[in-house]
Backbone as JSON Lines, residues from 0, in Angstrom:
{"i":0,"aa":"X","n":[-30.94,-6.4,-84.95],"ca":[-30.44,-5.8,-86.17],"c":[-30.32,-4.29,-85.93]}
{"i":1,"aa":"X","n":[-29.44,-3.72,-86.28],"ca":[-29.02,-2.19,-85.95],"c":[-29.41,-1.2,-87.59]}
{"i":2,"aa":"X","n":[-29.77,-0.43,-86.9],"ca":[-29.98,0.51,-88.43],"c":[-29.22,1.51,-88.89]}
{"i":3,"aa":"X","n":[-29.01,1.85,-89.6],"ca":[-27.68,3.08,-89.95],"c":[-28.47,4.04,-90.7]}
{"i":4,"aa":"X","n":[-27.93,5.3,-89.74],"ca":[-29.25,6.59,-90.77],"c":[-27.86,7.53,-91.25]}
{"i":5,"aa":"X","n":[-28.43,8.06,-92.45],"ca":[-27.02,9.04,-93.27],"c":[-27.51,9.92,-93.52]}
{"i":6,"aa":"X","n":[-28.75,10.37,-92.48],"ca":[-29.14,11.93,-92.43],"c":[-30.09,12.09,-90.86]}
{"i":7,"aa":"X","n":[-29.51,13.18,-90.59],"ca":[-29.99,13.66,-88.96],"c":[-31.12,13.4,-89.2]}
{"i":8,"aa":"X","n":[-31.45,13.15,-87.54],"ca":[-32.94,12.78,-87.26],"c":[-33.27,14.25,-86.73]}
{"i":9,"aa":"X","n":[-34.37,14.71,-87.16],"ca":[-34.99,16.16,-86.28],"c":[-36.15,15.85,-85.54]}
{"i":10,"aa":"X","n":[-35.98,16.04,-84.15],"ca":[-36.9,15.85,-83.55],"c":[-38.15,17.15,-83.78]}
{"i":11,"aa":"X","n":[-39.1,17.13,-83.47],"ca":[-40.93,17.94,-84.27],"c":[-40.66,19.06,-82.73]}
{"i":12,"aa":"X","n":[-40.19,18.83,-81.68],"ca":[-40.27,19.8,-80.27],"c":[-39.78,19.04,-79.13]}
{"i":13,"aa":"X","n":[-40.56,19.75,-78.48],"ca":[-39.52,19.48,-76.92],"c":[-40.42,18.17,-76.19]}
{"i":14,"aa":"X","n":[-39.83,17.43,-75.8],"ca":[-40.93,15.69,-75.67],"c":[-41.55,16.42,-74.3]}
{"i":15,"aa":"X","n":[-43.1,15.7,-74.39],"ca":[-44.11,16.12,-73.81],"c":[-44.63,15.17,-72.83]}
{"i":16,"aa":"X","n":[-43.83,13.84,-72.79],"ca":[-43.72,12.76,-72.0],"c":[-42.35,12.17,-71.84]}
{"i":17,"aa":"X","n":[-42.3,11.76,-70.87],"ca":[-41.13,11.18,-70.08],"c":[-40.59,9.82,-71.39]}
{"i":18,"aa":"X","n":[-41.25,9.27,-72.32],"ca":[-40.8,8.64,-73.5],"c":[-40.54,9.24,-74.62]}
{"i":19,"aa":"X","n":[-40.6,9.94,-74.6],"ca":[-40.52,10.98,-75.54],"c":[-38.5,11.44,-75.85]}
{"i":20,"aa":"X","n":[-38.1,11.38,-76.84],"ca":[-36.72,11.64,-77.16],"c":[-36.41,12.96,-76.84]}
{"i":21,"aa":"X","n":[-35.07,13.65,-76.72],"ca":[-35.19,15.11,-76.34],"c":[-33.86,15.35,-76.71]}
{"i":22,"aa":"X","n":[-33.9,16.75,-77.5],"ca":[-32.69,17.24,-78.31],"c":[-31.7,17.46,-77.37]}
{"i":23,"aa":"X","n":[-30.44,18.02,-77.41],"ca":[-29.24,18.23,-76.43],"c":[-29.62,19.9,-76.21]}
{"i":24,"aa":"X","n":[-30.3,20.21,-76.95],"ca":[-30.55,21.93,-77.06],"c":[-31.94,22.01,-75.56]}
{"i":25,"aa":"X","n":[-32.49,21.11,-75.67],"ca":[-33.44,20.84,-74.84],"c":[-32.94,20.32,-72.87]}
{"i":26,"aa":"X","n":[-31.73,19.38,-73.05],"ca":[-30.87,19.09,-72.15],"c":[-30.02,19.54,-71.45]}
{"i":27,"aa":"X","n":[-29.27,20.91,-72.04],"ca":[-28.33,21.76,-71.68],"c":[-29.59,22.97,-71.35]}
{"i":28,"aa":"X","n":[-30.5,23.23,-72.02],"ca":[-31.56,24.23,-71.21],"c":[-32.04,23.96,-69.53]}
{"i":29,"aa":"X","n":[-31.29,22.74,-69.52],"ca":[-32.2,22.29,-67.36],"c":[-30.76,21.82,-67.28]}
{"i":30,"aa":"X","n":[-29.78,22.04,-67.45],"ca":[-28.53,22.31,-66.86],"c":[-28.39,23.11,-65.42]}
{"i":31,"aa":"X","n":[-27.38,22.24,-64.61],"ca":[-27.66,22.96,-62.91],"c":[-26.73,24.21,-63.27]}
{"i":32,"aa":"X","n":[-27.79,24.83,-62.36],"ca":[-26.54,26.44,-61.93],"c":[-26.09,26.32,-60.9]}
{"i":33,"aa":"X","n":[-24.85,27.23,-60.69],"ca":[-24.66,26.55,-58.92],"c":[-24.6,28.39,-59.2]}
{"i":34,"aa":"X","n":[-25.16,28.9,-57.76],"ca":[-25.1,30.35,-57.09],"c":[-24.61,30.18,-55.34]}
{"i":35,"aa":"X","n":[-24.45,30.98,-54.92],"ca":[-24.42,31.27,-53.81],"c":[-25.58,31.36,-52.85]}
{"i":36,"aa":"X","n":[-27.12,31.65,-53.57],"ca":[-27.83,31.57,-52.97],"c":[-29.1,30.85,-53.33]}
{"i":37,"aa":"X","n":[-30.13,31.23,-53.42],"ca":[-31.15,30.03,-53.53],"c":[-31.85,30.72,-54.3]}
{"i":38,"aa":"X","n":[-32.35,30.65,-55.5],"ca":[-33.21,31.26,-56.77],"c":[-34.43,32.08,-55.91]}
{"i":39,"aa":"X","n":[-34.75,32.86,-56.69],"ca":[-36.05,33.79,-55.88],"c":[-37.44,32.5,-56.48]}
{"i":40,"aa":"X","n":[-37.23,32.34,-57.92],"ca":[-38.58,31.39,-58.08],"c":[-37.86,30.05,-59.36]}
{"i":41,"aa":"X","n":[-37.22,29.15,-58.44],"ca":[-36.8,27.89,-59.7],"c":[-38.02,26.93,-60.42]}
{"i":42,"aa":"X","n":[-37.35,27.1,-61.78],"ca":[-38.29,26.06,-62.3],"c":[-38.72,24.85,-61.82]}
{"i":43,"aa":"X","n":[-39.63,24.37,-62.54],"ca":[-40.16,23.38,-61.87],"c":[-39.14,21.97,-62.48]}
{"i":44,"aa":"X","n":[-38.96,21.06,-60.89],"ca":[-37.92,19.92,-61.55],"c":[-35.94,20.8,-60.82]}
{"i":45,"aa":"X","n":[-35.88,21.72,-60.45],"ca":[-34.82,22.29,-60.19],"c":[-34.72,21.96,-58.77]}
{"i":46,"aa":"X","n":[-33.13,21.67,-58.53],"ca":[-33.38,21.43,-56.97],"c":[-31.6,22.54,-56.77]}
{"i":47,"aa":"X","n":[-32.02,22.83,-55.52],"ca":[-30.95,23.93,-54.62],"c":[-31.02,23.02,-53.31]}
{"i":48,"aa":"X","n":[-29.62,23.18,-52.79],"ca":[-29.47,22.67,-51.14],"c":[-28.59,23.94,-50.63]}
{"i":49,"aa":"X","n":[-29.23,23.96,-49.17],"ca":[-28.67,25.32,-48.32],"c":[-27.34,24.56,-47.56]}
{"i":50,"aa":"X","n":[-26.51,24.67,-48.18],"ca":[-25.37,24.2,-47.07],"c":[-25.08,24.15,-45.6]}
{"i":51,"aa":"X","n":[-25.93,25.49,-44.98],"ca":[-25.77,25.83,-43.62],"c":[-26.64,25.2,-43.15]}
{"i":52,"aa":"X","n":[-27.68,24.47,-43.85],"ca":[-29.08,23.73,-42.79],"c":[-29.09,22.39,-43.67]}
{"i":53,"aa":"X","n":[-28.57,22.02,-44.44],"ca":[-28.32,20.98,-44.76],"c":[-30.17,20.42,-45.68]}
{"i":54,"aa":"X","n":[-30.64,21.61,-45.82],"ca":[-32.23,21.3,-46.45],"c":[-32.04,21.47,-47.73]}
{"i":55,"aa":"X","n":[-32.99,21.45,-48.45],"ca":[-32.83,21.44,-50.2],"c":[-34.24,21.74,-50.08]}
{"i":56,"aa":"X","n":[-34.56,22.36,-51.44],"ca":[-35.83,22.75,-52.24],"c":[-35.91,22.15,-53.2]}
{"i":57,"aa":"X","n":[-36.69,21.2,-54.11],"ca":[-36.97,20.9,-55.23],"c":[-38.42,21.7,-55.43]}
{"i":58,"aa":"X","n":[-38.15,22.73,-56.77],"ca":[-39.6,23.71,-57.07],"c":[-40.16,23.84,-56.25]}
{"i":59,"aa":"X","n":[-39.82,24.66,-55.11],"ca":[-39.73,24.73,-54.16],"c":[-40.32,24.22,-53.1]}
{"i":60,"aa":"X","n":[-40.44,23.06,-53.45],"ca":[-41.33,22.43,-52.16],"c":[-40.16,21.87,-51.17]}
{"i":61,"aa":"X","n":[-40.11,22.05,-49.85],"ca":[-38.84,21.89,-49.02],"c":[-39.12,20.2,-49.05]}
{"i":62,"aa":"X","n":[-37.85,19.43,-49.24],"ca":[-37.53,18.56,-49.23],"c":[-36.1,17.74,-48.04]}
{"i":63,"aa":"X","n":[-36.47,17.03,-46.78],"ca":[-35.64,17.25,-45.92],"c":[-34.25,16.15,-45.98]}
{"i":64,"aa":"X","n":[-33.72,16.23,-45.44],"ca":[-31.94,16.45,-45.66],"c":[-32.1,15.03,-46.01]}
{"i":65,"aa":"X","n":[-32.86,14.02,-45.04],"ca":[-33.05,12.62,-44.99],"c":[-33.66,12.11,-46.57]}
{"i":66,"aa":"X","n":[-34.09,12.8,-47.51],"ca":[-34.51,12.44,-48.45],"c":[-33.53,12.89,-49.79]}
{"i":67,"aa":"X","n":[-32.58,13.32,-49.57],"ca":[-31.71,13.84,-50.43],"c":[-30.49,12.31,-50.71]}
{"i":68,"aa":"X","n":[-30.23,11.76,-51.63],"ca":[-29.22,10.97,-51.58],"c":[-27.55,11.13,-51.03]}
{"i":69,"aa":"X","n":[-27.05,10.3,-50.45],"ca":[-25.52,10.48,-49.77],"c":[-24.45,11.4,-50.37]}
{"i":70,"aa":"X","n":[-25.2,12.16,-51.71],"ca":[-24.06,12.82,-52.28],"c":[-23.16,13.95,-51.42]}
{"i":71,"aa":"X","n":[-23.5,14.32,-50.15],"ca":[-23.12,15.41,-49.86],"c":[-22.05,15.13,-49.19]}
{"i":72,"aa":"X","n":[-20.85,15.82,-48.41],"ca":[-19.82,15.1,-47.28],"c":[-19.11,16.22,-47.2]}
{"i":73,"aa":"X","n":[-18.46,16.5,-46.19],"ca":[-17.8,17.36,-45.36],"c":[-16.17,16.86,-45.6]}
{"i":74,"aa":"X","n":[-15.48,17.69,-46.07],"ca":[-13.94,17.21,-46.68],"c":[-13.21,18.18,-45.91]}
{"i":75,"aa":"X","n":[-12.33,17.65,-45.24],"ca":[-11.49,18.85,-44.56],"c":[-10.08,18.5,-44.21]}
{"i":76,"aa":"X","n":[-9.51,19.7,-44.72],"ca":[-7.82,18.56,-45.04],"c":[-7.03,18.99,-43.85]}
{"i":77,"aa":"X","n":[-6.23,18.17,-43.26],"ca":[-5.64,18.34,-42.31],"c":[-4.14,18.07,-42.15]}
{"i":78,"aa":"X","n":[-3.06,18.82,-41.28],"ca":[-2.03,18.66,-41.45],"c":[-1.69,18.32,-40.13]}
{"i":79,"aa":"X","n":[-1.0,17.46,-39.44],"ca":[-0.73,16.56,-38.37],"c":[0.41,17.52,-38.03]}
{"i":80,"aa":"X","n":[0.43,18.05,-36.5],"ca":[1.38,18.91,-35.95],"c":[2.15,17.58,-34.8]}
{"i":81,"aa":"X","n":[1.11,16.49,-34.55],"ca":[1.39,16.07,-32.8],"c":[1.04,14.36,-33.31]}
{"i":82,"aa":"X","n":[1.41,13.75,-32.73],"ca":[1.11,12.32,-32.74],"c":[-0.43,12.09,-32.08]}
{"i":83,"aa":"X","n":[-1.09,13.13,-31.54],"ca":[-2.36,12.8,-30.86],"c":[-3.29,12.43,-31.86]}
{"i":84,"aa":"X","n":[-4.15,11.58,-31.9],"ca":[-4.77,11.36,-32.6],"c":[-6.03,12.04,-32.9]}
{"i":85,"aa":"X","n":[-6.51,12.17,-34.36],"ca":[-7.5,13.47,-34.48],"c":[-9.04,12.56,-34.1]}
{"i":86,"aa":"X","n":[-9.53,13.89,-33.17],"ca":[-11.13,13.99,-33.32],"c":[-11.64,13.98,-34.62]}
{"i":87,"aa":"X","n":[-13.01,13.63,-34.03],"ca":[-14.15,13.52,-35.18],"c":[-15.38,13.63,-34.47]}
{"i":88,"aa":"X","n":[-16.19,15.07,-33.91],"ca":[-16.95,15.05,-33.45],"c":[-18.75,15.29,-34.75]}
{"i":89,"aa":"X","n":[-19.22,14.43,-34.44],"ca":[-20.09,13.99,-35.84],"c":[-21.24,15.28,-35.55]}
{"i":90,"aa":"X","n":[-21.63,15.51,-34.5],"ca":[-22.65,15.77,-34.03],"c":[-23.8,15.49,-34.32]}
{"i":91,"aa":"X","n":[-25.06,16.33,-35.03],"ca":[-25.85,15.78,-35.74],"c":[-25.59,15.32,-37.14]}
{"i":92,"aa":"X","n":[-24.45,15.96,-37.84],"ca":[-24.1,15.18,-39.27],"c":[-24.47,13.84,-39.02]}
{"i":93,"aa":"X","n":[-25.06,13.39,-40.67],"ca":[-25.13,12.27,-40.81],"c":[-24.69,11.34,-42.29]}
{"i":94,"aa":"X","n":[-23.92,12.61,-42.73],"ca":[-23.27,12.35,-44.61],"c":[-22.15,11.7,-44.13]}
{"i":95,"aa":"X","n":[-22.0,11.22,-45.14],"ca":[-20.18,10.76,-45.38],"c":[-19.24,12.16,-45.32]}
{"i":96,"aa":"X","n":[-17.74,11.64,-44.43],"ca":[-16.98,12.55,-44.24],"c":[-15.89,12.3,-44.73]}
{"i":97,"aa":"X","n":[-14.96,13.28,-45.26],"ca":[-14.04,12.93,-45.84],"c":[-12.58,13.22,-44.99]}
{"i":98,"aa":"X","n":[-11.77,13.36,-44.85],"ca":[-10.68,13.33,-44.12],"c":[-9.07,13.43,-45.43]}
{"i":99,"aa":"X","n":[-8.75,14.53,-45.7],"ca":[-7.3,14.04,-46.19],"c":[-6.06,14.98,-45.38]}
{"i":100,"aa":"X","n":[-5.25,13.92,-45.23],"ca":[-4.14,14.06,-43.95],"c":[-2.9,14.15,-44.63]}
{"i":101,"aa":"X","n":[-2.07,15.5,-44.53],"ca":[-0.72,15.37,-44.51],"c":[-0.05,14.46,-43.13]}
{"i":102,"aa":"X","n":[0.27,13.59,-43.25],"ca":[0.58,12.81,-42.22],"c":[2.56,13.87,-42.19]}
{"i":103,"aa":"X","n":[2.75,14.3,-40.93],"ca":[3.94,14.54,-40.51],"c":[4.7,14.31,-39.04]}
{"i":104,"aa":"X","n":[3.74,13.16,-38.77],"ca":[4.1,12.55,-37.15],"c":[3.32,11.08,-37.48]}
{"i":105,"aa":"X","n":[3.65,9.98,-36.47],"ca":[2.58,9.08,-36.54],"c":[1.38,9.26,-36.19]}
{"i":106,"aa":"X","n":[0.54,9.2,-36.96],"ca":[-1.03,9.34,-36.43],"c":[-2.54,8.6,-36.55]}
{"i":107,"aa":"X","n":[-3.64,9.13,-36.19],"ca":[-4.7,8.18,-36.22],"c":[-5.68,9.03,-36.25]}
{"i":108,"aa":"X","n":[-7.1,7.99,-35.6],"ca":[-8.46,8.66,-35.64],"c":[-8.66,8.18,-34.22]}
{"i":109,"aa":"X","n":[-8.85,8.66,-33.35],"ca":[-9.94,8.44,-31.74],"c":[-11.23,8.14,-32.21]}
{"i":110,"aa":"X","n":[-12.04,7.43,-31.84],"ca":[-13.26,7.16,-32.26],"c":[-14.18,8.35,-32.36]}
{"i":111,"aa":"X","n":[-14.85,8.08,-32.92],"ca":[-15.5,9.44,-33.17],"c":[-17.0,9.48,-32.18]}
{"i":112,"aa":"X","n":[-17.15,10.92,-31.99],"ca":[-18.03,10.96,-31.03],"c":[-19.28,11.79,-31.81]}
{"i":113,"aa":"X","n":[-20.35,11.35,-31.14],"ca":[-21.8,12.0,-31.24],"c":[-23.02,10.67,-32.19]}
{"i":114,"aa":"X","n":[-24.04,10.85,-32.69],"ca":[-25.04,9.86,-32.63],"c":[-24.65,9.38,-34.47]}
{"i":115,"aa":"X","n":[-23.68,8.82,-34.73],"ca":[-23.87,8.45,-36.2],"c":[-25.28,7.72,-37.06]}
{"i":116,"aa":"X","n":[-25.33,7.81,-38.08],"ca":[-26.42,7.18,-39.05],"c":[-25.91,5.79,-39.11]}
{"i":117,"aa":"X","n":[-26.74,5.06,-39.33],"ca":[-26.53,3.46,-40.07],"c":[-26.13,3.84,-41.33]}
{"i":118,"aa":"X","n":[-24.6,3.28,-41.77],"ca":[-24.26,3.46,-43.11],"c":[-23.56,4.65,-43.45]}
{"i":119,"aa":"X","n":[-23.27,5.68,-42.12],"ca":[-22.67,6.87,-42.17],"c":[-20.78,5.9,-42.43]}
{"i":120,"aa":"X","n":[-20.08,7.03,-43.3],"ca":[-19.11,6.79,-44.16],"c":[-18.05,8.16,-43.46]}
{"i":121,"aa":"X","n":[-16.75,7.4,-43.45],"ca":[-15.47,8.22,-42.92],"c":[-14.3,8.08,-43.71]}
{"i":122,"aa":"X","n":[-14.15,8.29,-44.93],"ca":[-13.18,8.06,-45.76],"c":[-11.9,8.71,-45.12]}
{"i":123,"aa":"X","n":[-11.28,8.12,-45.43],"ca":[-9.86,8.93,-44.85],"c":[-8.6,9.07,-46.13]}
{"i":124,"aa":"X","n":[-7.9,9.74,-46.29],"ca":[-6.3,9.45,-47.23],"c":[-5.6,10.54,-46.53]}
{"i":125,"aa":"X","n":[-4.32,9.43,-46.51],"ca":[-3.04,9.99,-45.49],"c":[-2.0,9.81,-46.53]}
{"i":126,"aa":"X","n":[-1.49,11.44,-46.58],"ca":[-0.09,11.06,-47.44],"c":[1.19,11.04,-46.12]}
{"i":127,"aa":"X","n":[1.8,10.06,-46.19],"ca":[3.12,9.95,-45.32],"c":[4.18,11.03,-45.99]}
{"i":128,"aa":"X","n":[4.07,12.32,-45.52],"ca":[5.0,13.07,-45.7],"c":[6.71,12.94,-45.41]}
{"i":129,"aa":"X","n":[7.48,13.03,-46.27],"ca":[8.68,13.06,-46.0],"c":[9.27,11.65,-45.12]}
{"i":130,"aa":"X","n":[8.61,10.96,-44.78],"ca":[9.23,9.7,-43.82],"c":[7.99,8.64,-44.01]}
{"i":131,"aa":"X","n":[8.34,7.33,-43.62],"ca":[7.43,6.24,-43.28],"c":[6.89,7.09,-42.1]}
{"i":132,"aa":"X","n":[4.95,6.92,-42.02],"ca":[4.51,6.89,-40.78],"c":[3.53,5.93,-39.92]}
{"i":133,"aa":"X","n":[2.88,5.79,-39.62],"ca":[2.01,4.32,-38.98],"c":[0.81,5.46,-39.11]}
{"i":134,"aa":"X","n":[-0.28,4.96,-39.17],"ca":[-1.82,5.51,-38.91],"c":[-2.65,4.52,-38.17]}
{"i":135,"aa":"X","n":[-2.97,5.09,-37.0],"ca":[-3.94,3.82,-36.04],"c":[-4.97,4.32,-36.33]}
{"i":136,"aa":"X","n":[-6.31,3.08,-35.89],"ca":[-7.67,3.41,-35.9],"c":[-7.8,3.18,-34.4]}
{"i":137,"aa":"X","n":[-8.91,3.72,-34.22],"ca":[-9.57,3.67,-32.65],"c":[-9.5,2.49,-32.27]}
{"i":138,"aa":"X","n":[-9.56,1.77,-31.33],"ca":[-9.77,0.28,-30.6],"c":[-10.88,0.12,-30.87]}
{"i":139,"aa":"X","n":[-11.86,1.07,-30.61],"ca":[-13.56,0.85,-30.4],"c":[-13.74,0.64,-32.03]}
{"i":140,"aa":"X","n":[-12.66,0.95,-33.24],"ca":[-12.99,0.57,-34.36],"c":[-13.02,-0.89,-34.78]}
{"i":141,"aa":"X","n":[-13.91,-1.96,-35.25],"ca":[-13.79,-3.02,-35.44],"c":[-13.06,-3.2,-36.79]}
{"i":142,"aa":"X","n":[-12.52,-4.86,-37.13],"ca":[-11.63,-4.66,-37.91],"c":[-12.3,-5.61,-38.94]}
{"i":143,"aa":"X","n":[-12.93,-5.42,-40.31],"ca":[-13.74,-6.45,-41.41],"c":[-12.96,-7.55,-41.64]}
{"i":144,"aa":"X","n":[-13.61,-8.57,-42.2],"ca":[-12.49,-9.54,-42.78],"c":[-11.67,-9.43,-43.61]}
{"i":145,"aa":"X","n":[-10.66,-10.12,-43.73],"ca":[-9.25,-9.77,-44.14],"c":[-8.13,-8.5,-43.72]}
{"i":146,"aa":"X","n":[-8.59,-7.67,-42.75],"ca":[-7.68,-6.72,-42.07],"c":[-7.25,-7.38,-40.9]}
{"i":147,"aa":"X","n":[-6.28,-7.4,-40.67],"ca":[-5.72,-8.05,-39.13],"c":[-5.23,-7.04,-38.47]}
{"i":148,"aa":"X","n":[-4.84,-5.21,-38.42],"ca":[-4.58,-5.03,-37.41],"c":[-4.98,-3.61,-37.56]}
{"i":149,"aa":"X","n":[-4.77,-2.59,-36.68],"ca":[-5.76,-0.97,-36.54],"c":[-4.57,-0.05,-37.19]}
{"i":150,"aa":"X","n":[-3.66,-0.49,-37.08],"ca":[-2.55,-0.25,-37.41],"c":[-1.38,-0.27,-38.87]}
{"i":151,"aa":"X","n":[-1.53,0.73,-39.66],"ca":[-1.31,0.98,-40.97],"c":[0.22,1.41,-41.45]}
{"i":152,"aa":"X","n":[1.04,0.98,-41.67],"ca":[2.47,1.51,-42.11],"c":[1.87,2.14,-43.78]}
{"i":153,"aa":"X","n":[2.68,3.56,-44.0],"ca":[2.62,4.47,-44.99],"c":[3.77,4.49,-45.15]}
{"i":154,"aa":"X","n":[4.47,3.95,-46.11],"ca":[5.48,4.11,-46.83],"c":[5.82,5.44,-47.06]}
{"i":155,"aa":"X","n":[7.01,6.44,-46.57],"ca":[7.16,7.83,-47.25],"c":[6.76,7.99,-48.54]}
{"i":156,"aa":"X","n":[6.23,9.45,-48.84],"ca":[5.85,9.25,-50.2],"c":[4.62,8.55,-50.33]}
{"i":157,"aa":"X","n":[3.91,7.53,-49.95],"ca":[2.88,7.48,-50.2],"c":[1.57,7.29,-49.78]}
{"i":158,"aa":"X","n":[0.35,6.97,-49.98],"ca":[-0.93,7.5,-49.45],"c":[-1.91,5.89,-48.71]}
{"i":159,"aa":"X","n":[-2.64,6.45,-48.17],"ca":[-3.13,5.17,-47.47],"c":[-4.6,5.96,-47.67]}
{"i":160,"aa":"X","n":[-5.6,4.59,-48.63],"ca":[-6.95,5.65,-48.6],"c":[-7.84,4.1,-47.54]}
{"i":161,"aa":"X","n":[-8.69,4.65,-46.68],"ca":[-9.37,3.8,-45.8],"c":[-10.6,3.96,-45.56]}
{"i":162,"aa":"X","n":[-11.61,3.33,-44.75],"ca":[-12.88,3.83,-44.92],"c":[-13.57,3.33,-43.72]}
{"i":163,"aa":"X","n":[-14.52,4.29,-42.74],"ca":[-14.2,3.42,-41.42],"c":[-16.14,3.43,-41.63]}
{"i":164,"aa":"X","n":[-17.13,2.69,-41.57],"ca":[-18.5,2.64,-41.52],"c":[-19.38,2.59,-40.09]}
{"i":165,"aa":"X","n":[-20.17,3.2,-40.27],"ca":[-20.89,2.55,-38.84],"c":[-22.14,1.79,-39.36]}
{"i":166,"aa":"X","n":[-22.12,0.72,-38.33],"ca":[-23.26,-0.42,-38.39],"c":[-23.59,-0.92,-37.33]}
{"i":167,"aa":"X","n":[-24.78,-0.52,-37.69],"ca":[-25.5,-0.07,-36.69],"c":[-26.36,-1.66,-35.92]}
{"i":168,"aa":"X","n":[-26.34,-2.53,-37.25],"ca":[-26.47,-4.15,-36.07],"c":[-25.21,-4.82,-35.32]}
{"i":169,"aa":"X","n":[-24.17,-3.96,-35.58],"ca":[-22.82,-4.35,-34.94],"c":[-22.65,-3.24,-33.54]}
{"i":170,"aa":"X","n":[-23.01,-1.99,-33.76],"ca":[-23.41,-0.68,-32.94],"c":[-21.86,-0.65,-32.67]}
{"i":171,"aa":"X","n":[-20.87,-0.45,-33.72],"ca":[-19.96,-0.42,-34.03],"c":[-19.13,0.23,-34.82]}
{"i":172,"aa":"X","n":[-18.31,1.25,-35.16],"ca":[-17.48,1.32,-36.39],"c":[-16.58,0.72,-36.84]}
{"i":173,"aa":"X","n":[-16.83,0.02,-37.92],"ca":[-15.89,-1.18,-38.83],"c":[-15.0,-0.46,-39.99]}
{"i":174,"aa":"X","n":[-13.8,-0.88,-39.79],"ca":[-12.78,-0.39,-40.93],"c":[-13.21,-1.41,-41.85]}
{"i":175,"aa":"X","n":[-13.87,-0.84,-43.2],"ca":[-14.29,-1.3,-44.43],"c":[-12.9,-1.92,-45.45]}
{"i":176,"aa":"X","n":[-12.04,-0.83,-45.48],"ca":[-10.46,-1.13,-45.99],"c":[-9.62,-0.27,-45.7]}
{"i":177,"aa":"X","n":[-8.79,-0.63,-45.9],"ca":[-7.4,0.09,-45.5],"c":[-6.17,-0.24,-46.98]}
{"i":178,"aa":"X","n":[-6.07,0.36,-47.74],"ca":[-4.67,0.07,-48.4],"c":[-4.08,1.06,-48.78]}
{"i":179,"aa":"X","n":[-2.55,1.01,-49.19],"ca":[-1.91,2.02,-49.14],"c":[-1.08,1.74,-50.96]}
{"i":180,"aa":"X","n":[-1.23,3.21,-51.61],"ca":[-0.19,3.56,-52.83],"c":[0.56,4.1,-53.21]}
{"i":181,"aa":"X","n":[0.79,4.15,-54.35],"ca":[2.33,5.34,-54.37],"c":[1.52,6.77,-54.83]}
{"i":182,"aa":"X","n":[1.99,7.75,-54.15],"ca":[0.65,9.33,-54.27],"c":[1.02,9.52,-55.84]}
């Protein structure tokens, strides 16, 4: 049974336990800041990540990269001069990477080199600029069920978003999907 109230509820203060209800005035007060650098002294419950070391502080107790959830990823857009297919040197990264490609030649991904994570993520989107183009995946990329080939036609005009995983009981990178839309 649902109840219907026809006058605001006022909460008595700011909840003093984790059951406790909590005003929007109270909610927008622990609102993230984003700065450039890292607070001299954050409240407690506040978390900052250093981009260049890939560490985070929660109140400031250092908290390491491995304990932070997958939100983070490296996006870097690229414009295809050559049919060679692009590197992907991982090194120690171990986030999901993002990849978006003006495709203006036929092109691909070479397998990527350096020690990936189990569950490390390679999103890719290719817009086929101005012409149909093909996008290959590496050989060493395996292909999931229902994909039959490494090999992607992009309709001019439009985008191909894909996703290549590593798995690590396969000790493999598997193309997750591949399909292509109108951009």
């Amino acid at each position: 049974m649902a109840r219907q109230y026809f006058t605001p509820i006022v909460l008595p203060g700011d909840p003093t336990v984790s059951t406790h209800a909590s005003t929007k005035g109270y909610v927008d007060a622990r609102a993230p800041v984003y700065a450039s650098s890292a607070p001299a002294s954050p409240p407690v419950g506040a978390i900052w990540v250093d981009s260049q070391s890939t560490s985070a502080e929660v109140a400031s107790a250092p908290v390491s990269a491995a304990q932070l959830p997958r939100a983070l990823a490296v996006v870097t857009a690229v414009t295809t001069s050559s049919t060679t297919p692009l590197s992907i040197a991982l090194g120690s990264f171990t986030g999901p990477i993002g990849l978006s490609i003006t495709a203006n030649h036929d092109t691909g991904i070479a397998a990527p080199t350096g020690t990936p994570d189990n569950f490390q993520v390679i999103r890719i989107e290719a817009l086929a600029n101005s012409a149909q183009r093909t996008f290959t995946f590496a050989s060493a990329c395996r292909l999931s069920t229902g994909l039959t080939s490494r090999t992607v036609t992009i309709p001019a005009g439009e985008v191909m978003k894909a996703s290549v995983e590593w798995s690590a009981l396969a000790g493999a990178w598997v193309i997750t999907a591949a399909t292509v839309s109108a951009a």
